[in-house]
C-alpha positions, 0 to 999 in steps of 0.5 A: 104807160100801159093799156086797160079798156073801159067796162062801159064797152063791156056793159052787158058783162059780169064785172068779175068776168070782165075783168078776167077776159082783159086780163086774157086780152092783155090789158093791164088796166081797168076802168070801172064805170060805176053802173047798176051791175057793178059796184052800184053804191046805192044797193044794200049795204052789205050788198056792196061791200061784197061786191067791193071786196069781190073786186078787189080780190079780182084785181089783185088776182089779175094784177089790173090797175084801175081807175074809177070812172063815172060817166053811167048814163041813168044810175042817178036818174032813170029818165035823164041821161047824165043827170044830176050833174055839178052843174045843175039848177036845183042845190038838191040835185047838185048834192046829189051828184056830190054824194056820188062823187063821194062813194067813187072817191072813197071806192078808189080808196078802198080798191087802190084806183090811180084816180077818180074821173069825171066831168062838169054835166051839160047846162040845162037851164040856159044859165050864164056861164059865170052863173054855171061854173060857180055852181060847179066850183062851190060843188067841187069844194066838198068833192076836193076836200073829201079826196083829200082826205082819202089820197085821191087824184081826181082827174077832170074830163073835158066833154064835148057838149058840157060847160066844161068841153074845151081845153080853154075851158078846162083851163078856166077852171083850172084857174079856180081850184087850188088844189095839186090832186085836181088833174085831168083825164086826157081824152084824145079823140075828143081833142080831135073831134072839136079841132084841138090839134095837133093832139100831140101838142094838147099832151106836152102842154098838159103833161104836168096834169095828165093822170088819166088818158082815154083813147078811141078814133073819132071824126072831125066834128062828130062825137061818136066813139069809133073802133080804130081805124074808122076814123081819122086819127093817126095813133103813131103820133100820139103814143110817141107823144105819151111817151115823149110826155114821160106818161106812165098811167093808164091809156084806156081805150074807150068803146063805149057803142060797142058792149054788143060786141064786148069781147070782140071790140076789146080784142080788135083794140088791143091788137091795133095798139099793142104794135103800135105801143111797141114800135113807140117804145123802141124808137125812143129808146 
């Protein structure tokens, strides 16, 4: 088990130099949220190959692992947040996010990522559940298979506030998808914000799944992500749980609020973790 930080909490950065400044930190994980200024498939060809390869160097020089996360806000739509989605009304719009999902796979291929991350999409246009999640699984059925073939984990993140938030829901997904590379990305403070605790339960029941897990604090029923020790979440606990789980990816610690104060916000987050990553060590041993 290891530290990285997400690039959305370091959003007004070069991504080269991002990278440099969490190799300084201490991190030694990466999660690259594909966004406009880094590693935007939809610039010139030749454009993005470079940025890739640029990447690529960047990461074997630091010794960062990765993963590819994405959760961009408006790379796909402008003026919709999020959009399009698995999930949404029009076969058009769904094959878009498909597309998309297609270049994070083959990107995580090229760079040697530990998987690909994502999520469902919020449902929009009042479309019953059963109607929902068989749009989202007949999406996921080309997503699967191209991932397949390019050795990709794909870990499936429950989000408060889409089809797919809950652990219950995440399970009744699970049931449709016969496939060992569909796994799950573990956010934590979402568990406790939607009252899925102990958290440490959630990580020994799904332990079998975990390949990517998310941390930051939060409050009881508020989904806003919070420097540690603004909200309630006891850590100790929850690192010794990883431990316990055998877990040994990335922890990715996820500010996504706080790119005005990048380097800062990076800095304090491994200075709260990295004793307490410690301390969790040496009681197990």
């Amino acid at each position: 088990m290891f530290l990285g930080y997400n690039t959305n909490g370091l959003a007004h950065h070069d991504p080269l130099q991002a990278i440099d400044l969490l190799a300084e930190l201490g991190y030694q994980g990466v999660g690259l949220t594909i966004d406009h200024g880094l590693l935007n498939p939809y610039l010139p060809a030749a454009e993005h190959k470079a940025a890739i390869d640029a990447m690529a160097e960047r990461l074997a020089a630091t010794g960062l692992r990765s993963v590819i996360e994405t959760g961009a806000r408006f790379l796909l739509d402008p003026r919709r947040k999020h959009e399009p989605t698995l999930v949404s009304p029009t076969a058009a719009d769904r094959a878009g996010r498909v597309q998309f999902l297609g270049h994070a796979i083959r990107l995580a291929a090229r760079l040697g990522s530990d998987c690909v991350s994502f999520w469902s999409g919020i449902v929009h246009d009042g479309a019953s559940s059963p109607v929902a999640y068989t749009r989202l699984v007949e999406g996921l059925k080309p997503v699967l298979d191209l991932a397949d073939q390019h050795g990709v984990i794909l870990a499936f993140e429950p989000e408060p506030g889409m089809l797919v938030d809950t652990m219950e829901a995440y399970d009744r997904l699970l049931s449709q998808i016969d496939a060992p590379h569909f796994q799950l990305t573990l956010d934590l403070g979402h568990l406790h914000c939607q009252g899925e605790t102990p958290i440490a339960d959630y990580i020994a029941r799904y332990q079998g799944k975990l390949a990517n897990v998310h941390l930051e604090d939060m409050r009881a029923g508020v989904h806003e992500h919070l420097m540690f020790g603004e909200g309630e979440i006891a850590f100790a606990p929850v690192l010794a749980a990883l431990r316990q789980a055998d877990y040994r990816a990335g922890v990715y610690v996820e500010l996504s609020r706080h790119s005005h104060m990048g380097p800062t916000a990076a800095a304090r987050a491994i200075e709260f973790l990295r004793p307490l990553l410690q301390n969790t060590t040496q009681s197990l041993a």
